[in-house]
N, CA, C and O of each residue as an XYZ file, in Angstrom:
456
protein
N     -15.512     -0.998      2.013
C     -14.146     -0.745      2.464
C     -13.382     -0.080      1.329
O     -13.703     -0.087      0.141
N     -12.180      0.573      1.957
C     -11.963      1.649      0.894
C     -10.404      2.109      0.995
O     -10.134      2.496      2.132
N      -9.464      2.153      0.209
C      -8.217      2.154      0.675
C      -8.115      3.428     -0.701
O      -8.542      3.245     -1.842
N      -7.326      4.894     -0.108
C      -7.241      5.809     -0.925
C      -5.633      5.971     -1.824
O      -4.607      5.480     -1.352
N      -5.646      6.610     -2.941
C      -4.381      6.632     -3.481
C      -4.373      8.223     -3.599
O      -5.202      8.993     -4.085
N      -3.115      8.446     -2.967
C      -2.794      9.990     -3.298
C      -2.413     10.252     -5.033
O      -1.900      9.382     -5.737
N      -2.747     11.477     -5.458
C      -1.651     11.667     -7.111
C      -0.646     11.475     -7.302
O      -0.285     10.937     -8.349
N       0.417     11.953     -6.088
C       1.464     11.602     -5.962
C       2.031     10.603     -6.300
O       2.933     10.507     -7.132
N       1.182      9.184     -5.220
C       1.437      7.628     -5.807
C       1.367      7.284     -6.973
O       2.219      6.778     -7.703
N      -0.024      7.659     -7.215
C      -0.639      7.222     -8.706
C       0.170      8.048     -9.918
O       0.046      7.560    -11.041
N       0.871      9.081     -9.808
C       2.267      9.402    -10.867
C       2.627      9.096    -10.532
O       1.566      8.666    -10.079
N       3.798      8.321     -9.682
C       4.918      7.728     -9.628
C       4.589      6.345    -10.537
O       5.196      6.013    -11.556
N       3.210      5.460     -9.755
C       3.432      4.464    -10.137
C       3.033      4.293    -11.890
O       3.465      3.405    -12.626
N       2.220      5.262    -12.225
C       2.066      5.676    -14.074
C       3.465      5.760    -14.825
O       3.745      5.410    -15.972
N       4.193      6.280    -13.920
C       5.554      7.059    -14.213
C       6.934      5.610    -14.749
O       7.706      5.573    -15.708
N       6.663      4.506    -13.460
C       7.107      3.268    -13.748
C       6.737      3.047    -14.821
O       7.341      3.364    -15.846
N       5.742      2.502    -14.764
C       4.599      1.404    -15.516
C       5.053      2.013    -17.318
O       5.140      1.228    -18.263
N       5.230      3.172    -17.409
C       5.673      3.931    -18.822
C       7.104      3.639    -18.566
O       7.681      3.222    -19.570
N       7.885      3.748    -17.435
C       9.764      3.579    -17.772
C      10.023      1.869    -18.214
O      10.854      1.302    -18.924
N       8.886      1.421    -17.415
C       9.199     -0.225    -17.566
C       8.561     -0.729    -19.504
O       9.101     -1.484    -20.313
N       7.537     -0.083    -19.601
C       7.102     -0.379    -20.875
C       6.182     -1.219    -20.600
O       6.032     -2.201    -21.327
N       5.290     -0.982    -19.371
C       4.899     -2.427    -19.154
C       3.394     -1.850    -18.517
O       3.474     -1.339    -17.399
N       2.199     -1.896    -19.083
C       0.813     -1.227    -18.504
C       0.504     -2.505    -17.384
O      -0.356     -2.260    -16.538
N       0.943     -3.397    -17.359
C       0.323     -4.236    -16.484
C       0.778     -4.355    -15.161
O       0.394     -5.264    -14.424
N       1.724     -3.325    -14.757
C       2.020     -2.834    -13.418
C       1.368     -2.872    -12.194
O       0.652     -1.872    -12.128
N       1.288     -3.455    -11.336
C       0.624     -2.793    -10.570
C       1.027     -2.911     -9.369
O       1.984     -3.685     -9.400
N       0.703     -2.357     -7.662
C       1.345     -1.849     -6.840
C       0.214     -3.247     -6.207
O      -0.939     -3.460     -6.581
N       1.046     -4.056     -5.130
C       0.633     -5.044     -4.350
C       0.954     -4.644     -2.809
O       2.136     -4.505     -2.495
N       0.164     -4.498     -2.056
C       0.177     -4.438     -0.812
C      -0.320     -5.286      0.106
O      -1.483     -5.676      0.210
N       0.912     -5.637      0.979
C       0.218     -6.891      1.939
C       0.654     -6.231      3.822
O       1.389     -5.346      4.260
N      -0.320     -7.302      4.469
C      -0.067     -6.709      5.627
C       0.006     -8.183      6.459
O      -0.910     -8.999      6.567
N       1.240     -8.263      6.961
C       1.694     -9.314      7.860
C       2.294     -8.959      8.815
O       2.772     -7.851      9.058
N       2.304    -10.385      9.728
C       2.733    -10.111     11.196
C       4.275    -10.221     10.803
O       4.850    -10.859      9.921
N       4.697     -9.399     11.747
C       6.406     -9.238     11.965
C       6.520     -7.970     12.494
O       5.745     -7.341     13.215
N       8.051     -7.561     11.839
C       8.099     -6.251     12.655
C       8.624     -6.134     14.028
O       8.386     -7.076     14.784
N       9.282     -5.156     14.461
C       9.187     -4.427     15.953
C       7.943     -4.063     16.380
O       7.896     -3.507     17.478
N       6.798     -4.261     15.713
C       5.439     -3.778     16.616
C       4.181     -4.560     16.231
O       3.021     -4.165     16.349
N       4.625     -5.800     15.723
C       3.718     -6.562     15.938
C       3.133     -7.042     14.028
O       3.100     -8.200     13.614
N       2.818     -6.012     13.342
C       2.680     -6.196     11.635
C       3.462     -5.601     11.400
O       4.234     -5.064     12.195
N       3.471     -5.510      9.655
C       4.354     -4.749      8.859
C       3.659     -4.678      7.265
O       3.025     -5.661      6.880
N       3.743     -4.001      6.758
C       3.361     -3.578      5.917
C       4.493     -3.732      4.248
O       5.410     -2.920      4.130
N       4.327     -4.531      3.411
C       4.855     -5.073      2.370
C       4.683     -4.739      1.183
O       4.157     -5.732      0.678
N       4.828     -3.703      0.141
C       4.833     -3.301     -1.139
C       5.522     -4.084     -2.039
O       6.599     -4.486     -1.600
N       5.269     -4.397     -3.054
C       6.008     -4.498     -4.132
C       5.020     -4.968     -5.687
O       3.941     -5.556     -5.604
N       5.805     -4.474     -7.313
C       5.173     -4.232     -7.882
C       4.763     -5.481     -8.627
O       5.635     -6.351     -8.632
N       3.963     -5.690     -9.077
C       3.523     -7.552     -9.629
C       2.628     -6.881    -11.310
O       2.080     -5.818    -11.603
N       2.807     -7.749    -11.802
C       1.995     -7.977    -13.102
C       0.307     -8.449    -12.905
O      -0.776     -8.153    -13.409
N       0.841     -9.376    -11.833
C      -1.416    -10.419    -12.177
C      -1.869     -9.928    -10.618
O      -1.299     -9.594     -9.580
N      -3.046    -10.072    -11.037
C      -3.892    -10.587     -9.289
C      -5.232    -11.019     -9.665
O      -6.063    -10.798    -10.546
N      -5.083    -11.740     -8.604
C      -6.889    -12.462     -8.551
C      -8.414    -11.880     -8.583
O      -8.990    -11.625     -7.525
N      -8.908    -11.723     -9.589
C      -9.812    -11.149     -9.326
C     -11.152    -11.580     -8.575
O     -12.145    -10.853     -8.560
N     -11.091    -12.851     -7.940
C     -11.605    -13.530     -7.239
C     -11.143    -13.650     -5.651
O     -11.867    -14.191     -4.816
N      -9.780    -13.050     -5.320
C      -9.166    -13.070     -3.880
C      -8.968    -11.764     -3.568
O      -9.327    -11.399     -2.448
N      -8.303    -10.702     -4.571
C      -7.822     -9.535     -4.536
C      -9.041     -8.310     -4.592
O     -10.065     -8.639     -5.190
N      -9.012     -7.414     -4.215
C      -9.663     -5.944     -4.125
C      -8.821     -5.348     -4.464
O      -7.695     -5.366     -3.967
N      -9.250     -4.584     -5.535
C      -8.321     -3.769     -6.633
C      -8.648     -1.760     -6.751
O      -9.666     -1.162     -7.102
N      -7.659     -1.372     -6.413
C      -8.221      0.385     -6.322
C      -7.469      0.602     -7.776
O      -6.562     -0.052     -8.291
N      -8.088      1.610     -8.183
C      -7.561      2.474     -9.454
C      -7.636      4.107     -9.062
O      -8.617      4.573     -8.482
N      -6.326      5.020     -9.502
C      -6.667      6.087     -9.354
C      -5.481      6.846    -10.724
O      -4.270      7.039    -10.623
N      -6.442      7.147    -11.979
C      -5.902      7.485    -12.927
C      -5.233      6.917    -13.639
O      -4.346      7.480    -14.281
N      -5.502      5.543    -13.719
C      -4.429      4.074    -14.315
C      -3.447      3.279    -13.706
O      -2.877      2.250    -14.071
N      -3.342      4.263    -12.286
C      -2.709      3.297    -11.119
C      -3.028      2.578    -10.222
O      -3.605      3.050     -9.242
N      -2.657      0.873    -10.347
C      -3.714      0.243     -9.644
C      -2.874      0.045     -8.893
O      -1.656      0.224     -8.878
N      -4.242     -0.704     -7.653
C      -3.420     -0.794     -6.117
C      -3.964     -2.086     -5.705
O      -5.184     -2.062     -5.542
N      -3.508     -2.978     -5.537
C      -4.508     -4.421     -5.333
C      -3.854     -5.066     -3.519
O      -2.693     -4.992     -3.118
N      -5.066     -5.651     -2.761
C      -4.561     -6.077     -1.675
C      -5.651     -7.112     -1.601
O      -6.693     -6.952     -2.237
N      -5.459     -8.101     -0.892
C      -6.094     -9.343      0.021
C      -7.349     -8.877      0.396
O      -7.678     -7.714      0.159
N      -8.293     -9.893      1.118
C      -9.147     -8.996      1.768
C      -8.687     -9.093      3.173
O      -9.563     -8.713      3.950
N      -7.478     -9.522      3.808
C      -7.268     -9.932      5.080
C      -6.477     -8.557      5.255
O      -6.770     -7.980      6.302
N      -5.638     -7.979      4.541
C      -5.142     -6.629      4.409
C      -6.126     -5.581      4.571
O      -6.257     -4.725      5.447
N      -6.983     -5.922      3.220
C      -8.147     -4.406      3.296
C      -8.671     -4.592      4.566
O      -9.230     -3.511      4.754
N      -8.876     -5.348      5.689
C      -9.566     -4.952      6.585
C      -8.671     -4.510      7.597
O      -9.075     -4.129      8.695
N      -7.292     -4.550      7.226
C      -6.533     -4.012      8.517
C      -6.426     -2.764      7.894
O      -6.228     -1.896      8.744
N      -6.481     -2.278      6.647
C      -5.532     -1.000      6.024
C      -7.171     -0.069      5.649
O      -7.229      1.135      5.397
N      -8.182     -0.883      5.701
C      -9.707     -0.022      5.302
C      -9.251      1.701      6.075
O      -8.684      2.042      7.113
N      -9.727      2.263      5.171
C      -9.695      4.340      5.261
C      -8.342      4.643      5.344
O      -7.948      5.751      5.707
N      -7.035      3.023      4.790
C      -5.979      4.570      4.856
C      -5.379      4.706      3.427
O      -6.032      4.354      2.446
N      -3.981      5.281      3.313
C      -3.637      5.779      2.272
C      -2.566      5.321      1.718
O      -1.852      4.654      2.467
N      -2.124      5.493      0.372
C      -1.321      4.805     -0.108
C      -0.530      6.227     -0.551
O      -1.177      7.010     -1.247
N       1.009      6.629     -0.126
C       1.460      7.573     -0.723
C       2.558      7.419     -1.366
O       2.788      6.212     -1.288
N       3.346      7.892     -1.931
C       4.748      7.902     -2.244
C       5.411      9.163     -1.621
O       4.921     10.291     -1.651
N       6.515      8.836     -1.090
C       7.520      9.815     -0.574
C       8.900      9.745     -0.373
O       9.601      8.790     -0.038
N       9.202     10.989     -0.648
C      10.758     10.996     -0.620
C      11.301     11.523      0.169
O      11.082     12.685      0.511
N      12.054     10.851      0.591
C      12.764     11.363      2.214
C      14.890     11.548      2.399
O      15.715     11.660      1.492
N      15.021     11.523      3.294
C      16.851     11.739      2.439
C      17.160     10.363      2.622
O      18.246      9.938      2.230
N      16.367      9.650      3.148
C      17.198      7.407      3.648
C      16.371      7.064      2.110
O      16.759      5.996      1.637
N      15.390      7.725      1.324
C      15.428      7.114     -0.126
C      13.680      7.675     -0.424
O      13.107      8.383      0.404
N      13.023      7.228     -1.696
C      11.584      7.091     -1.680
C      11.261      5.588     -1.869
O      11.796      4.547     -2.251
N      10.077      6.062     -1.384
C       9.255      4.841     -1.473
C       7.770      4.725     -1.576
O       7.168      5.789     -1.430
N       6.947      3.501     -1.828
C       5.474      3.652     -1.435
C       5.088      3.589      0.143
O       5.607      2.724      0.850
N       4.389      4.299      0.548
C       4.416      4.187      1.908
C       2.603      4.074      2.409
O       1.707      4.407      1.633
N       2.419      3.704      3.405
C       0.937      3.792      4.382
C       0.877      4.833      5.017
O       1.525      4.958      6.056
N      -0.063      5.997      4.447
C      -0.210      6.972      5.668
C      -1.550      6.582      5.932
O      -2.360      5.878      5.328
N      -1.579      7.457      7.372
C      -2.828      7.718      7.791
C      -3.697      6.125      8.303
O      -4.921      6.001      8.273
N      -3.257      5.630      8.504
C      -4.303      4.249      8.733
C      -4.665      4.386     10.010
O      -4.055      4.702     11.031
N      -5.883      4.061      9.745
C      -6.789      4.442     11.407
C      -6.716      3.435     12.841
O      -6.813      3.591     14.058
N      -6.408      1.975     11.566
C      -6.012      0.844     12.919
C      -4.994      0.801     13.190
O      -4.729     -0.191     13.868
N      -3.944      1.637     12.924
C      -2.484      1.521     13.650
C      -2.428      2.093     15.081
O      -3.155      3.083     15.169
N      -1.800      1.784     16.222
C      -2.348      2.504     17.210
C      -0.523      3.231     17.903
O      -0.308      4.004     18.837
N       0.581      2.453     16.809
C       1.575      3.069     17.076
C       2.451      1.944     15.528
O       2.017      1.102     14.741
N       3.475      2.428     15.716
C       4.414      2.358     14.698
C       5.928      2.856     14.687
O       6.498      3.851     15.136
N       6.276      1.874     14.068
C       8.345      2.395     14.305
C       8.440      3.466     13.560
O       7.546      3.993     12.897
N       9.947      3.904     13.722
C      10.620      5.148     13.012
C      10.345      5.283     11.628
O      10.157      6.372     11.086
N      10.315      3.985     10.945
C      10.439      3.808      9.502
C       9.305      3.465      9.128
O       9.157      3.088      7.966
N       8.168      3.511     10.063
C       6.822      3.488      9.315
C       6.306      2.032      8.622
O       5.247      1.982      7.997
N       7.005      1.089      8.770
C       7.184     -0.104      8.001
C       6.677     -1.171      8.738
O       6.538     -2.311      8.294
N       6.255     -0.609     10.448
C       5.735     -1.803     11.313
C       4.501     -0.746     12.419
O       4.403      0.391     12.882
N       3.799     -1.989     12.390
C       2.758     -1.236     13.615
C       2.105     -2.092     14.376
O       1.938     -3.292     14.158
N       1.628     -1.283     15.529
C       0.482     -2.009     15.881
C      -0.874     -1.938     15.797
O      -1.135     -0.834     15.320
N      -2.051     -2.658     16.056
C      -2.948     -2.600     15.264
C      -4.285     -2.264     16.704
O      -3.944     -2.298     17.887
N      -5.648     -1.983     16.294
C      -6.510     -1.405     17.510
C      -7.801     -1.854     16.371
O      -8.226     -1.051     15.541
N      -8.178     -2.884     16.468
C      -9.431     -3.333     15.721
C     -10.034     -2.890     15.960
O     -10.588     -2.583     14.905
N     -10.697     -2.346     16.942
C     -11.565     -1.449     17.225
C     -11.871     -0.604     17.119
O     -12.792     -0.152     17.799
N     -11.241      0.068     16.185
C     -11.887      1.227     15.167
C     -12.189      0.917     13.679
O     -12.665      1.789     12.951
């Protein structure tokens, strides 16, 4: 299983990790139920993770760590950063088990079956 990081992300989140002063950065992604469509999708940046619970991506010193109950909902998609005019952020593109999703990209629904 395999969750990708665009350059984009991976400078932004290098880009922190140097403003904060802090290499032990790293980008946490979780995937829980809520939402208008059933999950939702949860970023935020943490210092530790388990290397016994967590699956950890690296792409150029930017790490990306998730659950394994996540990696199997988020397996083949992408982790981007983007800026839009309501703000930037880290965002989920492309995920193959979403089978729809709100305006803001922040909730979906899911199709295990792919």
């Amino acid at each position: 299983m395999f969750v990708y990081i665009t350059p984009r992300a991976a400078a932004k989140l290098n880009n922190i990790k140097e403003q904060d002063s802090n290499p032990n950065l790293l980008l946490r992604v979780t995937v829980e139920s809520g939402g208008c469509h059933g999950f939702q999708y949860l970023m935020g940046l943490k210092e530790e993770y388990n290397p016994d619970e967590d699956i950890l991506f690296d792409l150029d010193g930017a790490k990306v760590v998730m659950d394994e109950m996540s990696l199997g909902i988020l397996k083949d998609s992408t982790v981007d950063y983007t800026t839009e005019l309501i703000g930037s952020q880290f965002k989920i593109i492309d995920n193959p088990r979403a089978s729809s999703s709100c305006g803001c990209g922040s909730s979906f629904d899911i199709d295990l079956t792919k």
